[in-house]
C-alpha positions in Angstrom: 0.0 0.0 0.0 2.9 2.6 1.0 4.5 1.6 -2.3 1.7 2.6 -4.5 1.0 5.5 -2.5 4.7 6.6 -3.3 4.1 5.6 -6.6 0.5 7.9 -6.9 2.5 10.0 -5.5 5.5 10.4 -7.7 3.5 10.5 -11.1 0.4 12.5 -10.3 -0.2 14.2 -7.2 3.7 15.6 -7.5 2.8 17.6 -10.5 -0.1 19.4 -9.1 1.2 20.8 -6.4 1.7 24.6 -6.4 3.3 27.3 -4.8 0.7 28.4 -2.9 0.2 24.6 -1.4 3.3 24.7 0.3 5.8 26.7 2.7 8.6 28.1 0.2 11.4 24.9 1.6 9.1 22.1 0.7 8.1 24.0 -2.7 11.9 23.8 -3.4 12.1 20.2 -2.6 8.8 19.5 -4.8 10.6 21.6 -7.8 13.9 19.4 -7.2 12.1 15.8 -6.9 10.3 16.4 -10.4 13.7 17.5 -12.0 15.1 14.2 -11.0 11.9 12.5 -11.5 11.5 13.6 -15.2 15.0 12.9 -16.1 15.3 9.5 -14.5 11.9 9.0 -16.8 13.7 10.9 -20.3 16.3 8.8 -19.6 15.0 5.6 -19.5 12.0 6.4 -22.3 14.2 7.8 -25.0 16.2 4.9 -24.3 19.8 7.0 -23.8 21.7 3.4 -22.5 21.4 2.6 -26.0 22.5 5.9 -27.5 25.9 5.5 -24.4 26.5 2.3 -26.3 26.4 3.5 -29.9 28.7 6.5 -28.0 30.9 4.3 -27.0 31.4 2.4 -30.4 32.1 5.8 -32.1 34.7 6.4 -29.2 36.2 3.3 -29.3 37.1 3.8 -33.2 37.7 8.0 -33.1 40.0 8.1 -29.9 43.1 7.1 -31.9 42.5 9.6 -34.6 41.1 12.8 -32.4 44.3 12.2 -29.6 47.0 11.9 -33.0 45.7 15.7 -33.7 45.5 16.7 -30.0 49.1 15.3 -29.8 50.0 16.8 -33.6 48.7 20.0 -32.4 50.6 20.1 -29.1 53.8 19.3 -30.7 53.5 21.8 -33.1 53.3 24.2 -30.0 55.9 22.4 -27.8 53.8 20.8 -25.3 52.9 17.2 -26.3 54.4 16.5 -22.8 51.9 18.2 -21.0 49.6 16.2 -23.3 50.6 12.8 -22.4 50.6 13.7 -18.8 47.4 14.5 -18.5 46.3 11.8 -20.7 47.9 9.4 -17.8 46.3 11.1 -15.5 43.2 10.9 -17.1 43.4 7.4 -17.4 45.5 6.9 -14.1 42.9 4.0 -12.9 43.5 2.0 -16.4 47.4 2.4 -16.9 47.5 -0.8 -19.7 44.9 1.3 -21.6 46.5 4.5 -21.3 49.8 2.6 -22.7 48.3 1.0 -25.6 46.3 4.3 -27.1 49.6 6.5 -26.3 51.4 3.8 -28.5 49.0 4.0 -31.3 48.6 7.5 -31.1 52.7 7.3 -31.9 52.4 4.6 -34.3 49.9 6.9 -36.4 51.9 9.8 -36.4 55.1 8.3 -37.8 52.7 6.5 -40.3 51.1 9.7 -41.2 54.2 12.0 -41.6 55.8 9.3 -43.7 52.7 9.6 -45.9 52.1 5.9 -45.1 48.0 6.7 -44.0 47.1 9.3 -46.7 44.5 9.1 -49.3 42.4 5.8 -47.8 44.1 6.3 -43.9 43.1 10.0 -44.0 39.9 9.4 -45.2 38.9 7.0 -42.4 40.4 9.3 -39.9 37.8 12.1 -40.6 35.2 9.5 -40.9 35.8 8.2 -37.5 36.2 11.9 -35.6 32.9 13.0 -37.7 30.9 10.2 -36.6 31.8 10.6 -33.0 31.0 14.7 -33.6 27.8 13.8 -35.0 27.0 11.0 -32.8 27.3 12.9 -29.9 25.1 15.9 -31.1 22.8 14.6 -32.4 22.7 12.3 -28.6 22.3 15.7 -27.4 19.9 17.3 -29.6 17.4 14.4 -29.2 18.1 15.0 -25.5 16.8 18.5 -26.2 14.2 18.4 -28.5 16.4 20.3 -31.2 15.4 18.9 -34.5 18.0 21.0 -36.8 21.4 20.5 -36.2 24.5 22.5 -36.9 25.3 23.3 -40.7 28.3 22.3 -42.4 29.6 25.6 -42.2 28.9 26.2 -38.1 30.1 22.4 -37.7 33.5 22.5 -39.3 34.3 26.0 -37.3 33.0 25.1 -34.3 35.2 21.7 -34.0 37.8 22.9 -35.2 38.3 26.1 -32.8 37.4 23.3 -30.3 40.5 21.1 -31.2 42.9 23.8 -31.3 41.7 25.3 -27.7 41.0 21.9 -25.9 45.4 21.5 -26.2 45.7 24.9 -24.8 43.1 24.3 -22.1 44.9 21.3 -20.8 48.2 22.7 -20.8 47.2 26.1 -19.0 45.1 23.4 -15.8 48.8 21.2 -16.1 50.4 24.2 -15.5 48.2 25.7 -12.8 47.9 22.3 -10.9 52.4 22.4 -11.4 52.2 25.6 -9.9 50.2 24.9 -6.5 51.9 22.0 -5.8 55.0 23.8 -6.0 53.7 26.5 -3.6 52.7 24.1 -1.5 55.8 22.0 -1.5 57.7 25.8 -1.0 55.5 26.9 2.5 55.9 23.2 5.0 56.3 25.4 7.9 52.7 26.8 7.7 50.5 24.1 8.5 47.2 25.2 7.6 48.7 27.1 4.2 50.2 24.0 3.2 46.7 21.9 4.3 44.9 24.3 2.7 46.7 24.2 -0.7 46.7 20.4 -0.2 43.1 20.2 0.1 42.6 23.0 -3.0 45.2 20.3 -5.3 42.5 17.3 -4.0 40.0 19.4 -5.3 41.2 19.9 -9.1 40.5 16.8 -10.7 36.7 17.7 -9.7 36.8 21.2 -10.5 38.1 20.6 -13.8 35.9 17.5 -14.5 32.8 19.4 -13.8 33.9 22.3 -16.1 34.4 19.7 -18.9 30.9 18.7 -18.6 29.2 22.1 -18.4 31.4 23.6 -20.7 30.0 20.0 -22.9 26.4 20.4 -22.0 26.4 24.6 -22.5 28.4 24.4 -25.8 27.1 20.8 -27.3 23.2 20.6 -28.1 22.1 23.3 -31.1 20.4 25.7 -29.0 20.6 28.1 -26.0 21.4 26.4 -22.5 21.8 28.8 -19.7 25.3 28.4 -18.0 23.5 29.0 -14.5 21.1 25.6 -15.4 23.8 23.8 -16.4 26.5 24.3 -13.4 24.7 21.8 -10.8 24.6 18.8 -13.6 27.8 19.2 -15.0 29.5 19.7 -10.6 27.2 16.2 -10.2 28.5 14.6 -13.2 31.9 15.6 -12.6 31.6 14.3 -9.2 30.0 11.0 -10.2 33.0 10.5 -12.7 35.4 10.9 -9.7 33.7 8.0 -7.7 33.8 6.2 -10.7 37.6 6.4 -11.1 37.3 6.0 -7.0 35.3 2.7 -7.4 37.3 1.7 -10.5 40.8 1.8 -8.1 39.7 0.0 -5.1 37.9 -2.5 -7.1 41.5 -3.5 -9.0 41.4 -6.9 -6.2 38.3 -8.1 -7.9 39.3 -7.8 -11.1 42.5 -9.6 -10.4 41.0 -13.1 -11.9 39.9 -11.1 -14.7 43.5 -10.1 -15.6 44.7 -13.3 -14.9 42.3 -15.0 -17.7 42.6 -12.4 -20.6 46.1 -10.9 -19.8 47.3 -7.7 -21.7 43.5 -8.3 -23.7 41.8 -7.3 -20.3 42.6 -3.8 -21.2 40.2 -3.3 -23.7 37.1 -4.8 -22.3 37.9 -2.8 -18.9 38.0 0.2 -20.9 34.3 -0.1 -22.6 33.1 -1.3 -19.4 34.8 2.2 -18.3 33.5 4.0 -21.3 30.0 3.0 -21.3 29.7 4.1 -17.7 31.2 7.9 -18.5 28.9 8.2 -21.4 26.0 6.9 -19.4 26.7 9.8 -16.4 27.4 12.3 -19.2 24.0 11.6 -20.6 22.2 11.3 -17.4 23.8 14.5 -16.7 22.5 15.8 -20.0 18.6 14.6 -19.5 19.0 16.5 -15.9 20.2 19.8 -17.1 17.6 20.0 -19.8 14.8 19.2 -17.1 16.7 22.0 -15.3 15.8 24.4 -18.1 12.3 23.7 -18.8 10.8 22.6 -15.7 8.5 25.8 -15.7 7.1 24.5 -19.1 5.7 21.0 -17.5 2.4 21.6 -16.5 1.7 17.4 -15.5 3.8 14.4 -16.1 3.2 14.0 -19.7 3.6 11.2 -22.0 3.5 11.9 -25.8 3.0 8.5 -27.0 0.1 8.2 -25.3 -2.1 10.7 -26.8 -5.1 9.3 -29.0 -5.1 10.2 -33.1 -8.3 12.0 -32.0 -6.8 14.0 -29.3 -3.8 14.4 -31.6 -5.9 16.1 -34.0 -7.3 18.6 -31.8 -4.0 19.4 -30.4 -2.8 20.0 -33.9 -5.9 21.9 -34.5 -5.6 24.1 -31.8 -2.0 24.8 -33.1 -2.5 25.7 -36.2 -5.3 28.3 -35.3 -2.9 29.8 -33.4 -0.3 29.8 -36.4 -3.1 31.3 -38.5 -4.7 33.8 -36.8 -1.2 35.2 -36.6 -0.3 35.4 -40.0 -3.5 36.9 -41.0 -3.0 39.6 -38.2 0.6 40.3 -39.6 2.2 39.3 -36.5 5.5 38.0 -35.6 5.5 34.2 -36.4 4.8 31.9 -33.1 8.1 29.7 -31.0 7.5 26.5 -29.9 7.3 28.0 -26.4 5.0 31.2 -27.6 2.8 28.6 -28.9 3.2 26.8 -25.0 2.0 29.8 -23.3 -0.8 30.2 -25.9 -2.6 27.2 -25.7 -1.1 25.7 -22.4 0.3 22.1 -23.9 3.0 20.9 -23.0 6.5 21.8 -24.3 7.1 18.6 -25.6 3.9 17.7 -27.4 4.0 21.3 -29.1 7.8 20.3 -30.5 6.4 16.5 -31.5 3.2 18.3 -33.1 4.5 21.4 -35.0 7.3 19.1 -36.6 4.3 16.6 -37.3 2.8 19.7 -39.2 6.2 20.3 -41.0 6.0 16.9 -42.5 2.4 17.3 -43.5 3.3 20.1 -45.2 1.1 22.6 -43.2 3.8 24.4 -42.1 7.4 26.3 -42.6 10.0 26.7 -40.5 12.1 29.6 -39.5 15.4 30.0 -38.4 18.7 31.5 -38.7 22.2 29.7 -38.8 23.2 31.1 -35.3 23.4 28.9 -32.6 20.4 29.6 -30.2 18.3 31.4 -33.0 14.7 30.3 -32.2 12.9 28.4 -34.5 9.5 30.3 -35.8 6.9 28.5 -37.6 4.5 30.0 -40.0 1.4 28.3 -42.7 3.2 26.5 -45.8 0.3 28.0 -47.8 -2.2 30.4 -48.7 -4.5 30.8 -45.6 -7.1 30.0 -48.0 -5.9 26.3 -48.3 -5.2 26.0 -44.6 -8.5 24.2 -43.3 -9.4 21.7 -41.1 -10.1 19.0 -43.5 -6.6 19.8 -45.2 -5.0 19.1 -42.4 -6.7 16.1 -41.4 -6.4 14.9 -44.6 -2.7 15.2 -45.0 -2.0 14.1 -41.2 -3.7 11.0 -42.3 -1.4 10.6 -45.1 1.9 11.3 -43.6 4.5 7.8 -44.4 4.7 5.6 -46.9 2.4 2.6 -48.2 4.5 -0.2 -49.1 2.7 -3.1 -48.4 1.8 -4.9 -51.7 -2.1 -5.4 -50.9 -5.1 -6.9 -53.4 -7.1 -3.5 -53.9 -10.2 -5.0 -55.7 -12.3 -5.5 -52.9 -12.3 -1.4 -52.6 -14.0 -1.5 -55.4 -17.3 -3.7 -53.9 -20.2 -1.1 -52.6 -19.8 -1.8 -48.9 -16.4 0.0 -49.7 -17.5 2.4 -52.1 -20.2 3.7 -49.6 -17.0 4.0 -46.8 -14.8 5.7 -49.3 -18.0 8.3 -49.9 -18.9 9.0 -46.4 -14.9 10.4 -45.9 -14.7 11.9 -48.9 -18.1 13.9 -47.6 -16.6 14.1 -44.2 -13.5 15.9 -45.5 -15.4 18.3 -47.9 -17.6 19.5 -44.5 -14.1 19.9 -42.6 -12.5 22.1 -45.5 -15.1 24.6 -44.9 -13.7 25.1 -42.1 -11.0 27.6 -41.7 -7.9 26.7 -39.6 -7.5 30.7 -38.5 -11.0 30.5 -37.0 -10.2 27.5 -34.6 
């Protein structure tokens, strides 16, 4: 009984609670429960342990290539040291790994300065990076609802400024982290200075793991996330990846029979196990900072695949009068979240229905190539053609038929009088204008 309670609790009676229900603490403890609560559920619908395994793959196949330009890049600059240092580090709970990748990483940059990997070589480099680039936003992008992702041109600048400053990033945290510990080791006689300072070099594996991740989740999905919703995920991931590498020490004594069966080869399956884990907090991390964000814009615990076609309909409906009226007025074309606070659906069925409309050729889309540049929507035709029974019609007809069926029973009466009484029902609905709704 307590269980379903808990249950009744956690996916109806949580979301109608208000402000005005509750004193201002437990308000703040209701508004943090349905953060989690919704991402836990994202994260498990949209099925995102799938997408860390895919994420993993790509890895798996674009680490070699992505570290040979970090470590191309570096050299060029003088620092490949620094490089390699904090790659160990990085890896400082998987040594073997951290060997083997350094030594391809070498392999393939003799190989490529001795022209040995052009042509063929180079071409399955880029493959690999772009599929891991791509992989990952679009991970992201589905995560936030974006459904345009970057263009070529914002793609290619964006990644590359990213692989030229990620080098200079780790070399400037090397050098700070080189710095304090020299102060400390420079000030033994002052006890608490030098605890301090010890404490503060403890401290910088987390600090600069959670700016990774916020830095990732602010600067990865294809639209505008506010740095102030995404510090707490990216500190939590960040965290969660230092217990991992925690957990991932201390458990070395259990894995000692796993060593002993696969040798040197236990490396690599470690190292996916490893892997699959960071993707999976980076995404969980992801889901939680979008909830974050758009909490406000939940009025109940929603599910979109559970709306009727009928109910679908009048949602679309409802849309599109909205889309109309305003184009006949002259006004500024709607957002996804104007059209939220106009009609008072949720966030996410407004996204899933407008880009329905798209499809259905009922309606445009607006944007601009910047990054954060709100999508507008407006009617794909003349208001004139934008009626009820138009839409119907062509919401009905959205896909493909390719199922290779006997027709010639359609053409019996029983059929004929079926085929009539739609036909007359969408002839009434066309006289119905969509801007009227």
């Amino acid at each position: 009984m307590g269980l379903e309670r808990l249950m009744k609790f956690l996916t109806t009676d949580i979301w109608r609670i208000t402000r005005a229900d509750v004193s201002a603490v437990q308000y703040l403890m209701v508004v943090l429960l349905k953060k989690v609560v919704l991402a836990v559920r994202f994260f498990t619908a949209k099925r995102v342990l799938s997408r860390a395994s895919a994420l993993t793959y790509s890895t798996l196949l674009a680490i070699v290539p992505i570290l040979a330009v970090f470590f191309a890049i570096a050299r060029g600059f003088g620092y490949s040291k620094y490089i390699e240092v904090w790659f160990r580090n990085a890896f400082s709970t998987q040594p073997q790994a951290a060997d083997i990748i350094i030594g391809f990483v070498n392999s393939y940059l003799v190989h490529t300065k001795s022209g040995v990997f052009l042509g063929i070589g180079l071409l399955f480099m880029l493959y690999t990076v772009l599929m891991l680039v791509s992989n990952i936003e679009d991970t992201f992008n589905e995560i936030w609802q974006v459904k345009k992702s970057r263009s070529m041109f914002r793609t290619f600048t964006d990644y590359l400024a990213m692989f030229f400053v990620f080098p200079i990033l780790i070399v400037l945290s090397s050098g700070i982290s080189i710095f304090i510990a020299t102060a400390a080791n420079s000030v033994p006689d002052f006890l608490m200075l030098d605890a301090a300072v010890r404490t503060l070099i403890d401290l910088i594996p987390y600090v600069l793991m959670s700016a990774m991740f916020i830095a990732l989740y602010i600067f990865m999905p294809n639209t505008r996330v506010k740095p102030s919703n995404a510090v707490v995920p990216g500190i939590l991931a960040g965290i969660a990846m230092q217990g991992l590498q925690f957990v991932y020490i201390h458990s070395q004594v259990f894995l000692s029979s796993y060593n002993a069966i696969y040798g040197s080869f236990a490396a690599l399956p470690l190292f996916m196990l490893w892997m699959q884990i960071s993707w999976t907090i980076c995404l969980f991390g992801a889901e939680l900072c979008y909830t974050n964000q758009n909490l406000d814009y939940y009025d109940y615990d929603a599910h979109a695949g559970e709306i009727s076609h009928r109910y679908r309909l009048m949602l679309c409906g409802m849309l599109m009068g909205r889309i109309c009226r305003r184009f006949a007025e002259g006004g500024q074309p709607y957002t996804v979240l104007e059209l939220r606070q106009a009609t008072s659906i949720p966030i996410r069925f407004v996204t899933d229905l407008v880009y329905e409309l798209i499809d259905a050729r009922m309606l445009v889309e607006i944007s601009g190539d910047e990054k954060g540049d709100e999508s507008r929507f407006m009617p794909a035709e003349d208001l004139q053609n934008m009626t009820l029974g138009t839409m119907i019609d062509r919401l009905e007809a959205r896909g493909q038929w390719k199922i290779d069926l006997d027709f010639r029973e359609l053409l019996g009466e029983e059929w004929k009088k079926v085929l009539k009484l739609r036909n007359g029902y969408l002839r009434e609905a066309r006289s119905i204008p969509l801007r009227e709704l």
